[in-house]
C-alpha positions in Angstrom: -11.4 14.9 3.2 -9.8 14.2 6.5 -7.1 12.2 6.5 -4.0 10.8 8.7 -1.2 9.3 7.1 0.9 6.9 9.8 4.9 6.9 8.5 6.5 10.1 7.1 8.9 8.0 4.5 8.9 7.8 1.3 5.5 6.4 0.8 4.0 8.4 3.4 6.0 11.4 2.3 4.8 11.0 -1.7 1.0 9.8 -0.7 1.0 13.7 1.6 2.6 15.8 -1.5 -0.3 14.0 -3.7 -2.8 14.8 -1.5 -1.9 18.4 -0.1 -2.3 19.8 -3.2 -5.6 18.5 -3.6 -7.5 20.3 -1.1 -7.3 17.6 1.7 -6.6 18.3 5.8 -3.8 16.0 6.1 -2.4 15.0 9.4 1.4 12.7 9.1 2.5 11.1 12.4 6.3 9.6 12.5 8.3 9.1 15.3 11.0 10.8 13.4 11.3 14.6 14.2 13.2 15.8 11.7 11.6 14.0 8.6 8.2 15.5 10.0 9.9 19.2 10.0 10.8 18.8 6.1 7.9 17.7 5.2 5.8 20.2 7.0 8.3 23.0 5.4 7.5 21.8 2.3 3.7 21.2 2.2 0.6 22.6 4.0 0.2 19.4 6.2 0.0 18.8 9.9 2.7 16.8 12.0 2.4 14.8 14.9 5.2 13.0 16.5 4.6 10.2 17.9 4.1 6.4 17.9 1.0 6.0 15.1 -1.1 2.8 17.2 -1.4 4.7 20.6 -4.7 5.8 20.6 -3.4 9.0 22.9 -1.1 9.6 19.2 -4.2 9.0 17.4 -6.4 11.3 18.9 -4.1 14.0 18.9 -3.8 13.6 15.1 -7.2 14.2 14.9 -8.9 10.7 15.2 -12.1 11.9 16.6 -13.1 12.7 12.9 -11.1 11.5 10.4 -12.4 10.1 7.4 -9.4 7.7 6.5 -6.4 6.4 8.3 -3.9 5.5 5.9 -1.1 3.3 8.0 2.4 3.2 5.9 4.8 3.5 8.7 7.9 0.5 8.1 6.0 -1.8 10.8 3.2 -4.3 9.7 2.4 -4.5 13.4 2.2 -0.9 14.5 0.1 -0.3 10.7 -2.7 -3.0 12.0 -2.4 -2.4 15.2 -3.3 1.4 14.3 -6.4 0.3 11.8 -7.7 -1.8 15.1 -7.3 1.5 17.6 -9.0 3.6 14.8 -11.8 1.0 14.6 -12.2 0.6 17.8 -11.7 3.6 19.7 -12.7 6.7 16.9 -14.9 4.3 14.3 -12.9 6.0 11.6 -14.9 5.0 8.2 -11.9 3.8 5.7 -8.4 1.9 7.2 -5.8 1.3 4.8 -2.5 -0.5 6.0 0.8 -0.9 4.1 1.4 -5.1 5.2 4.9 -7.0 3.5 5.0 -10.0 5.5 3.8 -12.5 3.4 2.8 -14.9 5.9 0.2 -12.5 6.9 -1.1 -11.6 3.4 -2.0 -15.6 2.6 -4.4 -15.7 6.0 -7.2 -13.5 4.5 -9.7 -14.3 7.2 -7.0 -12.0 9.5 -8.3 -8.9 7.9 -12.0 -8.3 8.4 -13.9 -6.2 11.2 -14.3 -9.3 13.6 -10.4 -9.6 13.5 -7.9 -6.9 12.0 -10.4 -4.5 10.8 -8.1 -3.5 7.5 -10.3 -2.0 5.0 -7.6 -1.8 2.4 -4.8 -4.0 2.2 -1.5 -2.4 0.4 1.3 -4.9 -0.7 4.0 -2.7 -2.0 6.1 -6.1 -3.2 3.1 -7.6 -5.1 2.2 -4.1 -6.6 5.8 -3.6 -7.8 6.4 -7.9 -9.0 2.6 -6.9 -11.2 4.0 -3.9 -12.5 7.4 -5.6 -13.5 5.8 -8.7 -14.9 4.0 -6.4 -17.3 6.9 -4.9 -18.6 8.5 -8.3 -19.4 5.6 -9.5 -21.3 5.9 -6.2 -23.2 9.3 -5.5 -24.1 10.6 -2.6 -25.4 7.7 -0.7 -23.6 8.9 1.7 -20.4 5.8 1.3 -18.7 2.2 -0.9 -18.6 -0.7 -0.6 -17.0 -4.0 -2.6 -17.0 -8.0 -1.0 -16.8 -10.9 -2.7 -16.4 -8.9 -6.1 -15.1 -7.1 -6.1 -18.0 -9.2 -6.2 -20.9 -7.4 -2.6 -22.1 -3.4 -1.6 -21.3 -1.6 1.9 -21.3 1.7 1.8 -22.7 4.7 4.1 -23.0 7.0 3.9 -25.4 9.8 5.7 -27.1 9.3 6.6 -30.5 12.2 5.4 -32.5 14.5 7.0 -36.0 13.0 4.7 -38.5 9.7 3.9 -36.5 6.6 4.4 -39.4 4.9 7.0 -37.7 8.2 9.1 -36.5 8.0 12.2 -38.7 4.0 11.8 -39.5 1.0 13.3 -38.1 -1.3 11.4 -35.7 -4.1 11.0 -38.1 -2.2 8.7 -40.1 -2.4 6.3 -37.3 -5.7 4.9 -38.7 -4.4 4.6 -42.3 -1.4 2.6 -41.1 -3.7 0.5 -38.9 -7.0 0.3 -40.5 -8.2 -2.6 -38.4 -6.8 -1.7 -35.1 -8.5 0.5 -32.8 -6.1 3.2 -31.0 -5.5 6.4 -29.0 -2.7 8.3 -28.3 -3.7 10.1 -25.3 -0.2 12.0 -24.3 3.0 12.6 -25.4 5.7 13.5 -23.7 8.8 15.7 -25.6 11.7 16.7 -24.0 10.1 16.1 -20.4 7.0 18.7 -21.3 3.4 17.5 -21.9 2.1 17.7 -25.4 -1.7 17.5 -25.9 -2.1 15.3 -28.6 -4.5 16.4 -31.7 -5.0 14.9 -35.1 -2.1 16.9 -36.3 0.5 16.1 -34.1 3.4 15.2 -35.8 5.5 12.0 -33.7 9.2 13.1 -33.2 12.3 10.3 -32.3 12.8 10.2 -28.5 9.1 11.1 -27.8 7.7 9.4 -24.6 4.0 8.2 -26.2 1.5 7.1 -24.1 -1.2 5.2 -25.6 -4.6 2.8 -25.2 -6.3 -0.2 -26.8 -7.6 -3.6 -26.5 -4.8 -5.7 -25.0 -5.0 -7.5 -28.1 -3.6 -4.9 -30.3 -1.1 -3.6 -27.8 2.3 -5.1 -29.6 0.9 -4.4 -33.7 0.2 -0.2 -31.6 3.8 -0.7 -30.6 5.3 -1.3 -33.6 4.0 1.7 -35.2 6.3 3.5 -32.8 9.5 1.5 -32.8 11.2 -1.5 -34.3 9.5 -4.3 -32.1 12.0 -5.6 -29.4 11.7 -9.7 -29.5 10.8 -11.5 -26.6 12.7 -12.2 -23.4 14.2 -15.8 -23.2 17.1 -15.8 -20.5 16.7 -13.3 -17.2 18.9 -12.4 -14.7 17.9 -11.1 -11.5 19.9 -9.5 -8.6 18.2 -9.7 -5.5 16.6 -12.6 -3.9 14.9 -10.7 -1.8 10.9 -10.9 -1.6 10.4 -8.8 -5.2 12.7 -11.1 -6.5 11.9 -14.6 -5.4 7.8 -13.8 -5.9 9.0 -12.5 -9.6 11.3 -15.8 -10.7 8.3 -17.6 -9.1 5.8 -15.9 -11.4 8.1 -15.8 -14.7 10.2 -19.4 -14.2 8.1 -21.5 -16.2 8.2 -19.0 -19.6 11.7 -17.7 -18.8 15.1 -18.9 -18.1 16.0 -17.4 -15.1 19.0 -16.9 -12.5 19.2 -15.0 -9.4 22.0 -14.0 -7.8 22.0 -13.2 -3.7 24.4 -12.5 -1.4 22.9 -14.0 1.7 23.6 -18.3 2.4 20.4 -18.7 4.4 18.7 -16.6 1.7 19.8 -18.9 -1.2 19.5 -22.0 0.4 15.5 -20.8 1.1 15.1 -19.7 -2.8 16.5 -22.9 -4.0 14.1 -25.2 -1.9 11.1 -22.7 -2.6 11.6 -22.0 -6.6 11.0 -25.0 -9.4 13.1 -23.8 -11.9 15.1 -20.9 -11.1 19.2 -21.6 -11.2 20.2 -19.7 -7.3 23.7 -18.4 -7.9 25.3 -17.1 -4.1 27.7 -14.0 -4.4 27.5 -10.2 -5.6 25.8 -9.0 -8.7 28.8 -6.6 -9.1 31.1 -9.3 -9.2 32.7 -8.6 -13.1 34.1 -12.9 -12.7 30.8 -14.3 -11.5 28.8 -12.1 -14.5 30.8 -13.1 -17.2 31.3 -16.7 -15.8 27.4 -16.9 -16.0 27.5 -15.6 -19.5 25.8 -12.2 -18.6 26.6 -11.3 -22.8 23.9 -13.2 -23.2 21.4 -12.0 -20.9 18.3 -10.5 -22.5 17.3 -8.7 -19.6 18.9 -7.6 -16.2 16.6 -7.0 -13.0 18.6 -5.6 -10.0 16.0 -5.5 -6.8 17.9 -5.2 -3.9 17.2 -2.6 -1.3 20.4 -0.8 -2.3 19.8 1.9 -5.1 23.5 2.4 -5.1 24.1 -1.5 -5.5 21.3 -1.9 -8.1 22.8 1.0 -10.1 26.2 -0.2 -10.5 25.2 -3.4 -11.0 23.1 -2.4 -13.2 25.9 -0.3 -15.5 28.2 -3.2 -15.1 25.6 -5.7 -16.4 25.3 -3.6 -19.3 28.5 -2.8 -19.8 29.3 -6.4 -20.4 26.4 -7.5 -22.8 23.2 -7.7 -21.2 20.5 -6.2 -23.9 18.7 -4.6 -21.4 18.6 -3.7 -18.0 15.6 -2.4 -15.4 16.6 -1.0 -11.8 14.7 -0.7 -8.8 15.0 2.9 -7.6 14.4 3.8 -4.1 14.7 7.4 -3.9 12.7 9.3 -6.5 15.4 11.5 -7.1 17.1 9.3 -9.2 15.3 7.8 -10.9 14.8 10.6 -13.7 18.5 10.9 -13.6 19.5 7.5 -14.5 16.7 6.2 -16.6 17.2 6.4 -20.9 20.9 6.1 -20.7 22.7 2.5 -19.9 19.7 1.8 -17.4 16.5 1.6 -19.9 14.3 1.1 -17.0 14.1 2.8 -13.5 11.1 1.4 -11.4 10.0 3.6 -8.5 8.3 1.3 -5.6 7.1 4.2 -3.7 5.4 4.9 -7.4 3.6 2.2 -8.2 2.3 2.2 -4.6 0.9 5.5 -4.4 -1.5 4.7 -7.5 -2.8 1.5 -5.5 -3.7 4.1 -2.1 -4.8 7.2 -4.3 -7.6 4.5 -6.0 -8.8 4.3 -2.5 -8.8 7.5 -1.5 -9.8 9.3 -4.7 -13.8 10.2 -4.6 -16.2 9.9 -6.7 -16.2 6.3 -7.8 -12.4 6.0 -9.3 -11.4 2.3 -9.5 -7.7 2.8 -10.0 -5.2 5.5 -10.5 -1.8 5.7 -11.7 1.0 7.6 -12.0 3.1 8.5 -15.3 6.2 9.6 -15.9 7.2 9.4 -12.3 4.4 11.5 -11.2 4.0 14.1 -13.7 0.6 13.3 -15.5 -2.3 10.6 -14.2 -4.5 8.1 -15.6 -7.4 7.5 -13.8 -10.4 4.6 -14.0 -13.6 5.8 -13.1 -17.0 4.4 -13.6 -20.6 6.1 -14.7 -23.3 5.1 -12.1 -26.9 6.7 -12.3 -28.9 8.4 -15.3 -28.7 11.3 -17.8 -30.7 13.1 -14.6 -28.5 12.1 -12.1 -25.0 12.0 -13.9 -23.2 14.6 -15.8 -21.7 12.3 -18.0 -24.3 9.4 -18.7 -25.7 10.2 -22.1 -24.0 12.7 -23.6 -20.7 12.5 -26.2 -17.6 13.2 -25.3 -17.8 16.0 -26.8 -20.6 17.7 -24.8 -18.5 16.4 -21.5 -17.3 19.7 -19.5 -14.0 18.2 -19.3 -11.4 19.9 -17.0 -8.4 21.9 -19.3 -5.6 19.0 -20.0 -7.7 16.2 -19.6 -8.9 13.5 -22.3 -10.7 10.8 -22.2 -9.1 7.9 -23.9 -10.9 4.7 -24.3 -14.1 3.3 -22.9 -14.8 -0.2 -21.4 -18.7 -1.4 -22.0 -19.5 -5.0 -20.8 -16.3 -6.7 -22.7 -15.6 -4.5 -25.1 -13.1 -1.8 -25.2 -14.0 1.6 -27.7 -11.5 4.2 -27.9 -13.0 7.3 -27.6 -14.0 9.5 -30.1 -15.6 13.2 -30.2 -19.6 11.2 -30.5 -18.9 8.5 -28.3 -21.4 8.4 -26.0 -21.4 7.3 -22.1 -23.2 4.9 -20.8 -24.5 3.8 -17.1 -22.3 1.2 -15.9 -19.1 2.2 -18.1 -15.7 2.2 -17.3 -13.8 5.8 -18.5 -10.3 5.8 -19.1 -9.2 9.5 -18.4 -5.8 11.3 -18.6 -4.9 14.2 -16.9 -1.8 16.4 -17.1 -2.2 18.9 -14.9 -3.0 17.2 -11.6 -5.0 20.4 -10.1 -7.9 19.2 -11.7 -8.0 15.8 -10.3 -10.9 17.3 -8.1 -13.3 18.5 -11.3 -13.1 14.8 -12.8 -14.0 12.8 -9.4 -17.2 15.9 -9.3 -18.0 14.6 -13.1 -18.4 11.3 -11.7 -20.8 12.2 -8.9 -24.0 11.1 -9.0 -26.6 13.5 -7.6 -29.6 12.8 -5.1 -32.1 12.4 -7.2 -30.4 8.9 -8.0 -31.0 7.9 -4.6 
């Protein structure tokens, strides 16, 4: 697939690495000359530098025949602007643009062909305020992730000293849990992938991943770990647009204070937010913490811009009593540095992103895609379409399924029922397959599998 990626940062940066090593001709364009000169060290890309919405830019990039335009730079403007030169000018097929204002976002009539022809609209603030929202309604888990609009979850936990299944084989699973329906579908020791089989023994400090009904997520959980209660009084640091749409999606379950630096900035939160107590000064300040009784804190968000800030923030919260802390991480680097130690949580932004775009530009018919453990394994949602002629996966068990090496299949979606995925399980037209992969190379094999050939059409 053609491709041309607007913005060489860090979402443009990650979203090429991804994609480079699958085969694609990707083009990045950046105004920035010396960002485009590491990245085109590092990967097989092409670089153009240049402003991404001049159509002279464009064509340069390779307009003429691209099959996607993927707009990420830092400006809203210059990303639709881009998708309406693309649509315009070169009729490029599929135009996805990275958009934070919010006062755009809430017009949707903006963003169809007659106005802003935006094919895909990418809201790294809502993507990251989902994905933290799911963590607080899960606690104790490190990361969560919905299929099929929710009806299953993927969670990663820690395996525990003292959990009941630390020290016993997989297989036991069932016979601790007789009525619950689960899979374990990787684990994660000492930062290498372990396939899991029936005889895979659990170890303390493993980093298990594992599917079922959302129902039955927290009774899986506890098989793992002692279960963490649930979150009453949050603190956040930050009050910037993750954090005010987050204390406006939490307020009326949690307690919740945030603290920000900026006047205006408070004075906006505390006419826009119900509930939420808006506390002006700096969430390093050691007085204005333990004035505001951080000791008894169950959980400290710090979601500034400011990796450094969050991160000593973070470590002081801790140090002074909160039970548990999750940092914003800007820079990938760090973020497998800090997290498991006094940080529990690192959240990547660029992260979480990149699974919303590569759901979009995956082929095949993937629905969603995500990233785990920071990049190193993927869960992908793809759906069956055609017949046992036309499909190589419609009618047969899983077991008959030429699946690519390190990949599973973990659960299945039919209708409104989720079945975890056994050796006979059999697909069906118009199922949703919950597949893990962890060796990304292959990503190519599995969109094939879900082809459907012409004699569907």
């Amino acid at each position: 697939m053609k491709i041309i990626i607007l913005g060489a940062g860090q979402v443009g940066g990650s979203l090429a690495e991804h994609l480079a090593s699958e085969a694609n001709d990707i083009t990045v364009v950046d105004t920035d000359g010396e960002r485009l000169r590491d990245l085109g060290d590092r990967l097989d890309i092409r670089t153009v530098q240049g402003r991404g919405s001049l159509p002279t830019v464009l064509r340069q990039a390779g307009a003429d025949d691209a099959d996607m335009l993927v707009a990420v730079t830092n400006s809203d403007e210059t990303n639709m602007v881009a998708c309406q030169v693309a649509h315009t000018l070169f009729h490029t097929p599929t135009k996805i643009a990275r958009v934070r204002e919010a006062a755009y976002l809430t017009r949707s009539e903006l963003f169809d062909n007659e106005a802003i022809p935006v094919d895909v609209l990418i809201s790294p603030e809502q993507v990251v305020t989902h994905y933290i929202k799911r963590l607080i309604q899960h606690p104790g888990a490190l990361q969560v992730i919905d299929f099929a609009e929710g009806k299953a979850q993927l969670v990663a936990v820690k395996a525990y000293y003292g959990g009941p299944l630390v020290g016993q084989q997989l297989r036991q699973l069932r016979e601790h849990m007789p009525n619950v329906e689960t899979r374990v579908a990787a684990i994660f020791r000492r930062d290498r992938p372990i396939l899991p089989q029936g005889d895979t023994v659990i170890e303390a400090d493993d980093e298990v991943f594992f599917i079922a009904a959302k129902a039955n997520i927290r009774a899986v959980m506890s098989e793992m770990r002692r279960l963490d209660e649930s979150y009453k009084r949050i603190v956040i640091a930050g009050g910037g647009q993750i954090g005010e749409r987050l204390a406006e999606a939490i307020e009326s379950r949690y307690q919740v204070k945030i603290i920000e630096m900026n006047p205006a900035r408070c004075r906006h939160l505390s006419d826009t937010l119900d509930s939420t107590v808006v506390l002006q000064g700096s969430a390093s300040d050691r007085d204005l913490l333990m004035e505001e009784n951080i000791a008894d804190a169950d959980l400290f968000l710090a979601l500034t811009n400011d990796d450094e800030a969050n991160i000593m923030s973070s470590l002081l919260a801790k140090r002074l009593g909160a039970k548990k802390v999750m940092t914003i991480i800007n820079n990938p680097a760090y973020v497998d540095l800090i997290q498991g130690g006094d940080i529990d949580i690192a959240i990547s932004p660029q992260l979480a992103t990149i699974g919303t775009l590569l759901a979009h530009v995956r082929r095949g018919d993937i629905v969603s895609v995500h990233s785990l453990r920071r990049g190193a394994a993927e869960a992908i949602e793809a759906i069956a379409h055609g017949d046992e002629k036309s499909s190589k996966v419609i009618g047969k068990a899983i077991e008959n399924i030429g699946l690519p090496p390190g990949t599973t299949i973990g659960a299945i979606i039919r209708d409104e029922e989720v079945i975890i995925a056994h050796d006979d399980t059999v697909i069906a037209a118009g199922d949703h397959v919950i597949l893990f992969l962890v060796d990304k190379k292959h990503i190519r094999d599995v969109e094939k599998l879900f082809h459907v050939g012409l004699s569907f059409f």
